[in-house]
Legacy VTK file of the C-alpha trace (Angstrom):
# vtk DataFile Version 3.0
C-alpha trace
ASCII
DATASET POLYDATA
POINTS 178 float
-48.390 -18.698 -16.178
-48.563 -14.895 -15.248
-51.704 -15.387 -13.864
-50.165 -17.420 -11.457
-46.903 -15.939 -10.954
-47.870 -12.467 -10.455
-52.051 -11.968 -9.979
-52.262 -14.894 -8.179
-49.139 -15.346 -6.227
-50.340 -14.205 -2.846
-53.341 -15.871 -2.904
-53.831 -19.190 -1.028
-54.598 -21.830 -2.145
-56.878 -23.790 0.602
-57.596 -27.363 1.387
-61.215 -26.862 3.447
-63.856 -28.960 4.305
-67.636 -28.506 4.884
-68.664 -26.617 8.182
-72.203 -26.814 9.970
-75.161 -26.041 7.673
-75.943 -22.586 7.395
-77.298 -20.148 10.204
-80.873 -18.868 9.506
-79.456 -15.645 11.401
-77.934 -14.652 7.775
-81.225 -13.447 6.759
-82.739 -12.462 10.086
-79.165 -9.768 10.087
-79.648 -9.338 6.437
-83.228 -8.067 6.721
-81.823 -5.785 9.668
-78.920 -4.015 8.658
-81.210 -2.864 5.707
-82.932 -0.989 7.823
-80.424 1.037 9.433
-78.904 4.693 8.741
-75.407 5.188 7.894
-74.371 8.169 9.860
-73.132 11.989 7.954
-69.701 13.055 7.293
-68.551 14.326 10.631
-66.525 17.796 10.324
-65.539 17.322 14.463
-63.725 14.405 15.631
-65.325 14.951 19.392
-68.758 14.937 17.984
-71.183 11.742 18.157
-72.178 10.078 14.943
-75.986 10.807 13.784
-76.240 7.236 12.103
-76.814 3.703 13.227
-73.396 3.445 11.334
-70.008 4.801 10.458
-67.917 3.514 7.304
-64.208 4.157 7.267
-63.719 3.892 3.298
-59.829 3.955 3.691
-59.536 0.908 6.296
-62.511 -0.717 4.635
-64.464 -1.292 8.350
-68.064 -0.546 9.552
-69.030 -0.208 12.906
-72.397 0.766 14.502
-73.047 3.693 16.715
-74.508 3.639 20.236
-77.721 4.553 18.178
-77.452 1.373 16.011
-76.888 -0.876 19.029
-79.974 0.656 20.425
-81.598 0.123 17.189
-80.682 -3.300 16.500
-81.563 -4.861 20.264
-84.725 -2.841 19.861
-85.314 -4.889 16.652
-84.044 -8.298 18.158
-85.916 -7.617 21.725
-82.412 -8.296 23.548
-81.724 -6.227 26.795
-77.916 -5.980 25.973
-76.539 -7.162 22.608
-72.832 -7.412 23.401
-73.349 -9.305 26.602
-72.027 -13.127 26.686
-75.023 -14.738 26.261
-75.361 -12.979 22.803
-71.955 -13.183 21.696
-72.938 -16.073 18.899
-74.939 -13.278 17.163
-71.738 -10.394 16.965
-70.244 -12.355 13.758
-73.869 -12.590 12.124
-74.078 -8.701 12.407
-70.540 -7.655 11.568
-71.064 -9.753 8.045
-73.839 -8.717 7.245
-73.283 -5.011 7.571
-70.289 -5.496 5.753
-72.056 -6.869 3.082
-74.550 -4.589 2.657
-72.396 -1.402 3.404
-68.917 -1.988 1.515
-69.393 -4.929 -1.188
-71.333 -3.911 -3.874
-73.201 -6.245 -6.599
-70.677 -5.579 -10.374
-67.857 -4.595 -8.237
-66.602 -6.612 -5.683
-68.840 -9.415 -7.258
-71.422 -10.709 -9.229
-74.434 -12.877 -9.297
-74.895 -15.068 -11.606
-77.111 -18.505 -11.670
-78.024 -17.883 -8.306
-74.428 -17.745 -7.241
-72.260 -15.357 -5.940
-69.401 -14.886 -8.126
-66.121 -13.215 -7.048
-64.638 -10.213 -9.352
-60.947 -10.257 -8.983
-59.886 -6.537 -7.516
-56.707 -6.094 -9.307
-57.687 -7.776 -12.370
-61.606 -8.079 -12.623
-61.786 -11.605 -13.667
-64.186 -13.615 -12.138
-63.304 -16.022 -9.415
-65.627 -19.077 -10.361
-65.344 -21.262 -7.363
-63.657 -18.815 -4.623
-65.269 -17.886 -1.319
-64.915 -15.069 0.677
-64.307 -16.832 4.327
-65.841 -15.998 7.936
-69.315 -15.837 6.756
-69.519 -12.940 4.367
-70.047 -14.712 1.448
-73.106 -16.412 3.605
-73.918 -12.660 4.348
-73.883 -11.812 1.090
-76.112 -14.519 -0.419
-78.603 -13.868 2.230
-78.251 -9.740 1.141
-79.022 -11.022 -2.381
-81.394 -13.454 -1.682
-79.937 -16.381 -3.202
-79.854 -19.660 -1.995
-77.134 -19.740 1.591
-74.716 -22.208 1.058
-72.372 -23.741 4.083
-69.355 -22.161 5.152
-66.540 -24.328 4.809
-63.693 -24.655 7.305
-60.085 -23.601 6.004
-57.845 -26.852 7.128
-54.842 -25.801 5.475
-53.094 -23.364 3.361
-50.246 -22.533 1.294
-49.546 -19.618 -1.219
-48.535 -20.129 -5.083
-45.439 -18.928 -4.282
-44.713 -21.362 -1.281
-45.829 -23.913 -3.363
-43.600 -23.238 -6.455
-41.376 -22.973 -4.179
-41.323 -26.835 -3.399
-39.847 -27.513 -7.127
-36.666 -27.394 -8.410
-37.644 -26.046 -11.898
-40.656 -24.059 -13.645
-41.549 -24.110 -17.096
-44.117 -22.378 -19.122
-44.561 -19.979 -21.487
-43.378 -16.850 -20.106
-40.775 -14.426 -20.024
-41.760 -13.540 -16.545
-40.795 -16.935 -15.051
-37.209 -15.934 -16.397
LINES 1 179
178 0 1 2 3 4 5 6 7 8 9 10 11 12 13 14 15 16 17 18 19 20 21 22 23 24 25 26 27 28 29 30 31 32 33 34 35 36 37 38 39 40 41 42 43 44 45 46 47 48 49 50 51 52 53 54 55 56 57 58 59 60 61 62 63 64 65 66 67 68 69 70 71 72 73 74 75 76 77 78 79 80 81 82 83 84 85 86 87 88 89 90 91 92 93 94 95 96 97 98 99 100 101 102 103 104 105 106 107 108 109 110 111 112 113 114 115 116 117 118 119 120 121 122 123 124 125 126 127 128 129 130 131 132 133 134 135 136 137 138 139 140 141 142 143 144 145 146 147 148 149 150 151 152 153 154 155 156 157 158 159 160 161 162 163 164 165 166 167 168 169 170 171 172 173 174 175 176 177
């Protein structure tokens, strides 16, 4: 019960159904993003990034440089790679170099079986059948080279506490409930 009523209570719980089957692009992004650079430690704000990336650690973002946007239409033989016609292929990137640059294999999750498992941030329990959404748990499979599974589509949602909510009384055996 204190799982639920305090670990758990902001988490939503999701009624989804299956999306399209997965992109191939997962892997063609994965193999990419592996080979680019991530840029120094830049002591002057004014100063261009060396990299084909920059991580901000306390927002928890990547981005590419104009060097890595070079480097990766070099790589897919595209003239421009944010121009209309290529804007399917932004989300593809995005996860993957967020997979590879700021979720890390025994931290933010696990493989196991050939499955991706989910390790709980606050509490490091694993999250046996949780999903990271958007694509970057497709990214991350194809980083790890396990099998891609479909995304699913998030059709509705509701947190624990919304849904306790609903019920005149709780019991269990807690004092925290009290």
């Amino acid at each position: 019960v204190d799982n639920i009523l305090i670990d758990e209570a902001r988490t939503p719980l999701i009624i989804s159904g299956p999306a399209d089957a997965p992109s191939n692009q997962y892997k063609v992004f994965a193999g990419i993003v592996k080979k680019l650079t991530q840029s120094s430690e830049q002591s002057v704000e004014d100063e261009e990034p060396d990299g084909d990336y920059v991580i901000d650690i306390k927002d928890r973002v990547v981005y590419l440089t104009e060097f890595g946007v070079e480097k990766v239409q070099n790589m897919l033989d595209i003239g421009h790679l944010y121009s209309p016609e290529h804007s399917e292929l932004i989300p593809y990137l995005d996860n993957c170099l967020r997979a590879d640059t700021l979720y890390n294999n025994d931290k933010e999750y696990i493989v196991q079986k050939g499955e991706i498992i989910i390790v709980d941030e606050f509490t490091g329990r694993l999250m046996h059948g949780r999903r990271f959404s958007e694509g970057l748990h497709q990214a991350i499979e194809a980083k790890e080279g396990v099998e891609i599974r479909r995304e699913n589509l998030t059709l509705a949602t509701i947190a624990f506490q919304n849904f306790f909510r609903m019920y005149h009384k709780l019991a269990g055996m807690t004092g925290t409930a009290l």
